[in-house]
Each structure stands twice: as C-alpha cells, then as structure tokens.
C-alpha positions as CSV (number, residue, x, y, z in Angstrom):
1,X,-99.5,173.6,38.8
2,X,-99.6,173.3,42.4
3,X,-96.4,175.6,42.3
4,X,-97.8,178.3,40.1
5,X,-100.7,178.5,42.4
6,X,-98.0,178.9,45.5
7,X,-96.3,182.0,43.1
8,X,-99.5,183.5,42.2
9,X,-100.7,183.6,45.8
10,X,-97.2,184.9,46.7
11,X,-97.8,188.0,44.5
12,X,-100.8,188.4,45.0
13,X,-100.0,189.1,49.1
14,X,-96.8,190.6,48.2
15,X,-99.0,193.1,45.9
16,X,-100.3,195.4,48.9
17,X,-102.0,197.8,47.2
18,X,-103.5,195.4,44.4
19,X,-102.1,197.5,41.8
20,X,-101.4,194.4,39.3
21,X,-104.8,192.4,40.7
22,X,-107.3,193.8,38.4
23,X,-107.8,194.9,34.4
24,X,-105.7,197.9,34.6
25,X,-108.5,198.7,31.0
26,X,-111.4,199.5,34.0
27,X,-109.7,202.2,35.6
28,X,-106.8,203.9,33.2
29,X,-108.2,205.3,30.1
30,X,-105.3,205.7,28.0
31,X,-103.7,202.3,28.6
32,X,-105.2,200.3,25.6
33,X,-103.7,203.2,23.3
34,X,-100.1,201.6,25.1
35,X,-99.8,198.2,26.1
36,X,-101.6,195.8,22.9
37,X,-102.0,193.0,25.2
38,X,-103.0,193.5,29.4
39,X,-102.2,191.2,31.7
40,X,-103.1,191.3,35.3
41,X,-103.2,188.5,38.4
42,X,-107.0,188.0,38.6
43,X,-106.5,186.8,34.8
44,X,-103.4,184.5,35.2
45,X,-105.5,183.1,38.3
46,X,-108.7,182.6,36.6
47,X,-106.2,180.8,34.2
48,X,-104.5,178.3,36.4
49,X,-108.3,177.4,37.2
50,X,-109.4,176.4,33.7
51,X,-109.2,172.5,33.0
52,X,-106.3,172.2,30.7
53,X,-102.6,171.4,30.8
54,X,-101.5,174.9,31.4
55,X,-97.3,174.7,31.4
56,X,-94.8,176.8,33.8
57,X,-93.8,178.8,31.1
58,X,-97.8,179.8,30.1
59,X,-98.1,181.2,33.6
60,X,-94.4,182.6,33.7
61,X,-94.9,184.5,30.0
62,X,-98.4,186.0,31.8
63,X,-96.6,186.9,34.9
64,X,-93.4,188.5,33.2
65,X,-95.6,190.4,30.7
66,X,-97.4,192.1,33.9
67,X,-94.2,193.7,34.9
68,X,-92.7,194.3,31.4
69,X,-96.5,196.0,30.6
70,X,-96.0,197.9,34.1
71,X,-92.4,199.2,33.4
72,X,-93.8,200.6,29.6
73,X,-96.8,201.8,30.8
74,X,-95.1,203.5,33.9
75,X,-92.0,205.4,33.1
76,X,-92.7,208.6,34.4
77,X,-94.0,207.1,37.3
78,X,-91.7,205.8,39.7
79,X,-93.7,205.0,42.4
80,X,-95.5,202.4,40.4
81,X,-92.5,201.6,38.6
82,X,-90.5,200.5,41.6
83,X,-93.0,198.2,43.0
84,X,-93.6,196.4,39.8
85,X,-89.4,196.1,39.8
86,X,-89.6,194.6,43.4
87,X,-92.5,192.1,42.8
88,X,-91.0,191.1,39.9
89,X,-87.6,190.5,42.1
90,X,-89.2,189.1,44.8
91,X,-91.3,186.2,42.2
92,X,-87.7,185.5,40.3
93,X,-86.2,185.0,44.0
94,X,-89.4,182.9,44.9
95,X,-89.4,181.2,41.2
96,X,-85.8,180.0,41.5
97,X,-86.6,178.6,45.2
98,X,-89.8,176.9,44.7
99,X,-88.3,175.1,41.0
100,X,-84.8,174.5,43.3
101,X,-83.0,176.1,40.2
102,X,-79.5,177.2,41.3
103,X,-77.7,179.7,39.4
C-alpha cells in the first residue's frame, strides 16, 4: 500500500489546479445526470486510510475511473480533457516505474 500512497501523492501534486481532488457533485450540477459512479482523489485517499486489505487493482480501478469519468464528462472541453489525458500518462509512466513492470 505504501506504493499506492507514493501514486496517489504523485497525482495529487501533479494535479495543479486540484481539478480531480474533490467531489466533482459539489460544484457541477449536471454531472450526476452523466457519470453513475464519481470518483475523485480525496475519496481514493480516504480509502487507502481505512483498515482493510485494500489490493493494487482496488486503488488502480478508482484511479482509472477518474480519468475515464473525466474524458466522458469533458468532451467538449479540451482544456480539462487534456490534463486529465496527461495525469493519467504521467500515473501509467509512474505505475510501471514504481511496480518495475517492463513492457
């Protein structure tokens, strides 16, 4: 877990503006009528924190879902739409590294 933790902190500073930190529900009125199920850091962080076995894939499903949610939610808007491509490029890069998984 310690290397989900690593990840999570990675995005979480790579994520300048905090656009994927918080319930995207407080703050965009139309986006429960889009995406049936949110997904945001703050959640996959108060995750790792809860006192169960928690697996890799858990955490990488709830990260991978944050950018697949972004990329429906945000086709007309590329500004959003590009940085949710290149955090979600820069945690596969930093995935692969921190696992030592060679392609």
């Amino acid at each position: 877990m310690l290397e989900c933790q690593y990840l999570l902190l990675y995005l979480c500073t790579a994520d300048e503006e905090q656009t994927f930190a918080v319930d995207p529900r407080l703050y965009l009125n139309d986006y429960r009528s889009v995406i049936k199920t949110p997904m945001w850091l703050g959640h996959i962080a108060d995750q790792l924190q809860k006192p169960r076995n928690r697996i890799v894939g858990e955490f990488v499903t709830d990260v991978q879902l944050i950018f697949s949610n972004c990329a429906l939610y945000n086709r007309g808007k590329a500004e959003i739409l590009a940085t949710g491509i290149r955090l979600k490029e820069l945690f596969d890069r930093e995935f692969k590294s921190v696992f030592n998984i060679k392609e």
